[in-house]
C-alpha positions in Angstrom: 6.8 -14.4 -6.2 9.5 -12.8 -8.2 10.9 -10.4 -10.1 10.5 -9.7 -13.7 11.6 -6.9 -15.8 10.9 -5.9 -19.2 11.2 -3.5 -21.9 7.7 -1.4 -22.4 6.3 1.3 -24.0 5.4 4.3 -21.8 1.4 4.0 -23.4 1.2 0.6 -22.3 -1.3 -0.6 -19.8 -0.1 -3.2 -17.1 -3.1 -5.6 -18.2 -1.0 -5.6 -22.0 2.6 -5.6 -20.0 1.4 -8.6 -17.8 -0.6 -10.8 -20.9 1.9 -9.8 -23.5 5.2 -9.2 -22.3 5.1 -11.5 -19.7 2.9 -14.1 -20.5 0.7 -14.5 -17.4 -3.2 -14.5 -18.8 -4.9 -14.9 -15.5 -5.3 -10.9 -15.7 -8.4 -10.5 -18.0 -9.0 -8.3 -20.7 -12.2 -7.5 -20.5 -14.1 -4.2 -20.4 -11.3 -1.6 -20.6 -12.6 0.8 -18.7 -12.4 -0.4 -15.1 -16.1 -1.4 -14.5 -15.7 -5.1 -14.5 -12.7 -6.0 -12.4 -11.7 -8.8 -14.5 -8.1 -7.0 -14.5 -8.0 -6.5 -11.3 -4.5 -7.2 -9.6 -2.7 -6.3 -6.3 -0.4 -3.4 -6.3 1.9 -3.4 -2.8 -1.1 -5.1 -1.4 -4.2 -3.2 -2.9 -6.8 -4.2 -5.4 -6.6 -2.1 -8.6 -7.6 -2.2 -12.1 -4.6 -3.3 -14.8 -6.7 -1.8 -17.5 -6.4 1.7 -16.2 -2.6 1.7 -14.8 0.1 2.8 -16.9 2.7 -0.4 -16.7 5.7 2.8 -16.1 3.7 4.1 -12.6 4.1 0.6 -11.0 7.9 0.2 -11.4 9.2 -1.2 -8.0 6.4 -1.6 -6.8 5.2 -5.1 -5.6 2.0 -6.5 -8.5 0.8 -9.7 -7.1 -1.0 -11.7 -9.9 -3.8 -14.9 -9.7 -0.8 -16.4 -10.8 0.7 -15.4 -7.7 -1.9 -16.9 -5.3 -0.7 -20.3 -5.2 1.8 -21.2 -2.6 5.3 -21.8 -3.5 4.8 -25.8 -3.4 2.0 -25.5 -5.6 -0.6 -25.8 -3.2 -3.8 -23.6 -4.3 -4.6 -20.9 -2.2 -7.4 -21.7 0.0 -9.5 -19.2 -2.0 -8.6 -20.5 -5.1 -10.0 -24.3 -3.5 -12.8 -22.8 -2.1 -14.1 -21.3 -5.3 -14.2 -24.6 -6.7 -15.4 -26.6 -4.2 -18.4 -24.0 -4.1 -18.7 -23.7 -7.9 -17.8 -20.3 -7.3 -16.5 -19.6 -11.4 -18.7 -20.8 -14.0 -17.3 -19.0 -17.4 -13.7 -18.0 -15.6 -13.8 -15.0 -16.7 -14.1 -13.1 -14.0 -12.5 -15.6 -11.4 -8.8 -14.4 -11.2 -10.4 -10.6 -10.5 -12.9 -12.0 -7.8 -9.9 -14.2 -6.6 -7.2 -11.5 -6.1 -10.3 -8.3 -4.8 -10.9 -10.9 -2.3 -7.1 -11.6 -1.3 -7.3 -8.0 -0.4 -10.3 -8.8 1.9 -8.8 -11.1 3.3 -5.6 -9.7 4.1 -6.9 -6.6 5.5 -9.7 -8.0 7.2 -9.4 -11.7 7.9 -13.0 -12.4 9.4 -15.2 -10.7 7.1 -19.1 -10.6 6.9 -20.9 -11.6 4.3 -21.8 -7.8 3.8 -18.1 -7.1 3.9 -17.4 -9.7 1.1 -20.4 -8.0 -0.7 -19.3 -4.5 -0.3 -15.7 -5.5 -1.6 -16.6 -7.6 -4.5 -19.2 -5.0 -5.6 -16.5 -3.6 -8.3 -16.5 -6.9 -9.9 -19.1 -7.8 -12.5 -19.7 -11.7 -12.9 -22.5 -12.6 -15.4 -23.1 -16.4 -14.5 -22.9 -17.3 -11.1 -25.7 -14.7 -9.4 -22.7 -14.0 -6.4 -24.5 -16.6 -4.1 -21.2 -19.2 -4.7 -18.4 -16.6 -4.8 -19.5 -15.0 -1.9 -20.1 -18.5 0.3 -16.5 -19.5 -1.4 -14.8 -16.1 0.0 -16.4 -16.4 3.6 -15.1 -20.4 3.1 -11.6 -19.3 2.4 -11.7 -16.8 5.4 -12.9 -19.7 8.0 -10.3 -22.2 6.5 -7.9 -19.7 6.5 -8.6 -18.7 10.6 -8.3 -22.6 11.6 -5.2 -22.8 9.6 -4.1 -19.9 11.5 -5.2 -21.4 14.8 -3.3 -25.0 14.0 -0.1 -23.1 13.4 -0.3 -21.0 16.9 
């Protein structure tokens, strides 16, 4: 919800820029090679993997982090609640990638299926919670979300 400069190399990944010279480690380090999603962050909006984007290409542009989820007063976002009122992250470590693919969803399409959630969550690898939670947690988030959006109308 703000901007932040720094002073980077041109090799540097935006996973190392965002972790290191920033000091937001919601991003995950994980695989390095873009098949786990743990990195995963929004660039103007879209889902993509920090540990395959030069931090240099994203200047300007708008990098939304699972830092950035909660609402300025500190309120969670209602995925971040749903995920642990369904148990949704077990070991963590794949939680802020699963949390910020499926802010994409969400934005883009705000009553998804449950094959929708699958289908965009299928380039994230979680290893404890067998998808069952994260996916009830998403669809959650989406319904709380659409009678939040109703209240306010």
């Amino acid at each position: 919800g703000r901007e932040r400069e720094t002073i980077i190399e041109p090799h540097m990944l935006l996973v190392d820029v965002i972790r290191e010279k920033l000091t937001m480690t919601g991003t995950k380090r994980a695989c390095a090679s873009g098949n786990c999603g743990a990195c995963t962050v929004l660039i103007d909006g879209q889902p993509v993997c920090s540990c395959l984007t030069l931090a240099v290409m994203v200047k300007g542009k708008d990098i939304t982090t699972v830092e950035g989820l909660k609402h300025k007063d500190g309120a969670l976002h209602p995925l971040q609640t749903a995920f642990i009122n369904h148990c949704a992250a077990q070991c963590g470590y794949c939680t802020s990638g699963m949390l910020m693919t499926a802010s994409a969803l969400l934005a883009a399409n705000p009553r998804p299926t449950r094959d929708d959630v699958k289908h965009a969550i299928s380039g994230n690898v979680c290893r404890c919670t067998g998808y069952v939670k994260i996916v009830d947690a998403i669809l959650d988030a989406a319904q709380s979300m659409q009678n939040a959006a109703e209240v306010r109308s």
